[in-house]
TIFITOR-691932 format. One record per residue (C-alpha): x, y, z. Coordinates in nm, 4 decimals, m for minus. Example, Ala and Ser with C-alpha at 12.3 -4.5 7.8 and 13.67 -1.06 7.14 Angstrom:
2
{rec {1.2300, m0.4500, 0.7800}}
{rec {1.3670, m0.1060, 0.7140}}
***
This chain:
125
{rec {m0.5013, m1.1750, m5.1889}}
{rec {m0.6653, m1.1433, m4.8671}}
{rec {m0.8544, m0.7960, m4.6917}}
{rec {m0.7539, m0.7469, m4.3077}}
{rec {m0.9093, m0.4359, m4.1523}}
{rec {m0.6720, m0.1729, m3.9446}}
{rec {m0.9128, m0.1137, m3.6156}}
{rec {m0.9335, 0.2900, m3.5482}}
{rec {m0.8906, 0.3848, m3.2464}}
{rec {m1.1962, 0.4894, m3.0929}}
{rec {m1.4277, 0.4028, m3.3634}}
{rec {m1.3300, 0.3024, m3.7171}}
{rec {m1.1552, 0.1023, m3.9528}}
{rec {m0.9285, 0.1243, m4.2787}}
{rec {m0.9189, m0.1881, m4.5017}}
{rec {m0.6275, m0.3304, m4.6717}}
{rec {m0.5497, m0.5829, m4.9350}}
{rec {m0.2617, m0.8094, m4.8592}}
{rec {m0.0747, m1.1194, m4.9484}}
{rec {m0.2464, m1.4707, m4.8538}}
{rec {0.0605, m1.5347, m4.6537}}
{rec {0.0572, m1.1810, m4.4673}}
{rec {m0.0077, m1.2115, m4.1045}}
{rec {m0.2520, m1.0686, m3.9577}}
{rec {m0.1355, m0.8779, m3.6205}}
{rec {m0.2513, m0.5987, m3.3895}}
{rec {m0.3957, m0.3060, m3.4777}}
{rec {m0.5166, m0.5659, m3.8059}}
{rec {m0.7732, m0.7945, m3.7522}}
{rec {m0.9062, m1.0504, m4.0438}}
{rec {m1.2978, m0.9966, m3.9153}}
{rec {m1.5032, m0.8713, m4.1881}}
{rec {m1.6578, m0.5051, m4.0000}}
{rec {m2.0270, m0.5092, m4.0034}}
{rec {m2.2620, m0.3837, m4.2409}}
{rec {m2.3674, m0.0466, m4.1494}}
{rec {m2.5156, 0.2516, m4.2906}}
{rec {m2.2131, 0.4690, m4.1337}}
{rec {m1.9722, 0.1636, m4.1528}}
{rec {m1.7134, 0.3759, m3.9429}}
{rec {m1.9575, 0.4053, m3.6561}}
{rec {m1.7840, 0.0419, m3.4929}}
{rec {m1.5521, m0.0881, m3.2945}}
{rec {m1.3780, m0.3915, m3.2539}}
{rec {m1.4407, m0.5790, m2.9259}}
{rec {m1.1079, m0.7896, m2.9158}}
{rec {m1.1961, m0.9561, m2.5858}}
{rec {m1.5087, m1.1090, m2.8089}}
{rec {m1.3057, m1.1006, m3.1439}}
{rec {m1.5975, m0.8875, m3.3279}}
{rec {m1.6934, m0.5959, m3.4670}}
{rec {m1.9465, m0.3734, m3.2345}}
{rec {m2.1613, m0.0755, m3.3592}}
{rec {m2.1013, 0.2298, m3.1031}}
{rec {m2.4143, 0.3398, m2.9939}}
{rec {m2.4440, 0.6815, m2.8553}}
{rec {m2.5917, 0.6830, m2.5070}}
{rec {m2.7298, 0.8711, m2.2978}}
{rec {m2.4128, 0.9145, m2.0017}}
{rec {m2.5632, 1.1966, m1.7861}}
{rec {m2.6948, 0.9277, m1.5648}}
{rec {m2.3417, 0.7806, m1.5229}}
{rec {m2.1840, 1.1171, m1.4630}}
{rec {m2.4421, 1.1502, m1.1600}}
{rec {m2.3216, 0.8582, m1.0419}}
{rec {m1.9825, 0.9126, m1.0979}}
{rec {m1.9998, 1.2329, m0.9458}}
{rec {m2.1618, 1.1108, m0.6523}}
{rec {m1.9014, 0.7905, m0.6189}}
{rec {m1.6220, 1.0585, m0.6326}}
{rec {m1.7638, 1.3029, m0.3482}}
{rec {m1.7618, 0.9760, m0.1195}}
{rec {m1.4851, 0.8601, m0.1730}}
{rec {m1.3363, 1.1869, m0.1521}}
{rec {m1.4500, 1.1659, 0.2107}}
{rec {m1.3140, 0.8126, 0.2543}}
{rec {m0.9665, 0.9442, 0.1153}}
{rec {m1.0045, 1.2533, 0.3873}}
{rec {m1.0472, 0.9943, 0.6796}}
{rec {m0.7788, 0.7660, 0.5397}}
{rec {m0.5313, 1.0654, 0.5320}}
{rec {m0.6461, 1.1449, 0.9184}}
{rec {m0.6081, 0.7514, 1.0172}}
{rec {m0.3058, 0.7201, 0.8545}}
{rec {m0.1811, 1.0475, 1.0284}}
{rec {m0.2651, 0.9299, 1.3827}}
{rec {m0.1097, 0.5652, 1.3173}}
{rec {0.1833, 0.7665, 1.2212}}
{rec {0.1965, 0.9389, 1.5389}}
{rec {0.1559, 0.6271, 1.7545}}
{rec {0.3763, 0.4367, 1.5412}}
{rec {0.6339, 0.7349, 1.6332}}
{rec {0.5682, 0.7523, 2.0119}}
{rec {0.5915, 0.3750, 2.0181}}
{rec {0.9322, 0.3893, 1.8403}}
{rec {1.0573, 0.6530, 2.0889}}
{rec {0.9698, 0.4553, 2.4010}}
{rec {1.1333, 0.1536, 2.2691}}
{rec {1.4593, 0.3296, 2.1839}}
{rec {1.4099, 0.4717, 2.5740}}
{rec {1.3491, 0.1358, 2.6798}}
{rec {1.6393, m0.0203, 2.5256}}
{rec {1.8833, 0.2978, 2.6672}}
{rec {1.7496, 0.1599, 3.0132}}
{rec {1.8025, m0.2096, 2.9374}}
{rec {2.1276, m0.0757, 2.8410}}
{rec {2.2213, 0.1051, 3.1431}}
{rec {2.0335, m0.1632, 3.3234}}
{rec {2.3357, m0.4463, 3.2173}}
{rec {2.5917, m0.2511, 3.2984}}
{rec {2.4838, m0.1527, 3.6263}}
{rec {2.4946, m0.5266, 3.6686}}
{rec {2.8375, m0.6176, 3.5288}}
{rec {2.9886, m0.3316, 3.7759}}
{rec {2.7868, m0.4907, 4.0786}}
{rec {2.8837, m0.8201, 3.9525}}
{rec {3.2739, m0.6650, 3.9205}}
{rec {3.2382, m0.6014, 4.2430}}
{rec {3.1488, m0.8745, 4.4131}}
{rec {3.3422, m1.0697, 4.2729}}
{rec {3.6728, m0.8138, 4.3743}}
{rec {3.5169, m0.8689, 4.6934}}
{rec {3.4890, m1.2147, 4.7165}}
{rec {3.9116, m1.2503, 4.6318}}
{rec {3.9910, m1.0225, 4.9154}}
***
């Protein structure tokens, strides 16, 4: 028999006894947890494959920060939204002139083929 050790999610673990041959796959892990006086007060780090002790911290410094990184780029999403709106509008204008323009090329040929037409009913007379 082997113990493997269910990781909690956030913090936590529940340990199991299992066959030698039982595989050990996610949420189970075969790390022993660490020794701790509140042994659920850690989590497992899988990117390091270990056990981590959470340690309360002090976050009102990060929520300052995090407060002030959203105002900005609150503004930087306002004068996105007004770029993006004027690009639009070019992007419009530019696609009605072209469509003009091509009418006129348009118009433009066939005022040729009937000039060409005719000069060339001219020319058998």
């Amino acid at each position: 028999m082997k113990t493997i050790y269910k990781v909690l999610y956030p913090l936590g673990y529940e340990e199991h006894e299992v066959a030698d041959d039982f595989p050990v796959l996610l949420p189970f892990v075969a790390v022993p947890p660490l020794e701790l006086e509140n042994p659920q007060s850690q989590f497992f780090n899988f990117a390091e494959n270990k056990w981590e002790e959470a340690v309360t911290q002090d976050y009102s410094k990060k929520l300052e920060l995090l407060e002030n990184l959203s105002a900005g780029l609150q503004v930087d999403n306002t004068t996105l939204k007004e770029a993006n709106e004027a690009l639009t509008a070019k992007t419009d204008s530019m696609a009605q002139l072209n469509a003009k323009l091509m009418l006129n090329d348009v118009a433009i040929n066939k005022e040729i083929e009937s000039i060409k037409t005719q000069i060339g009913g001219a020319a058998n007379v």
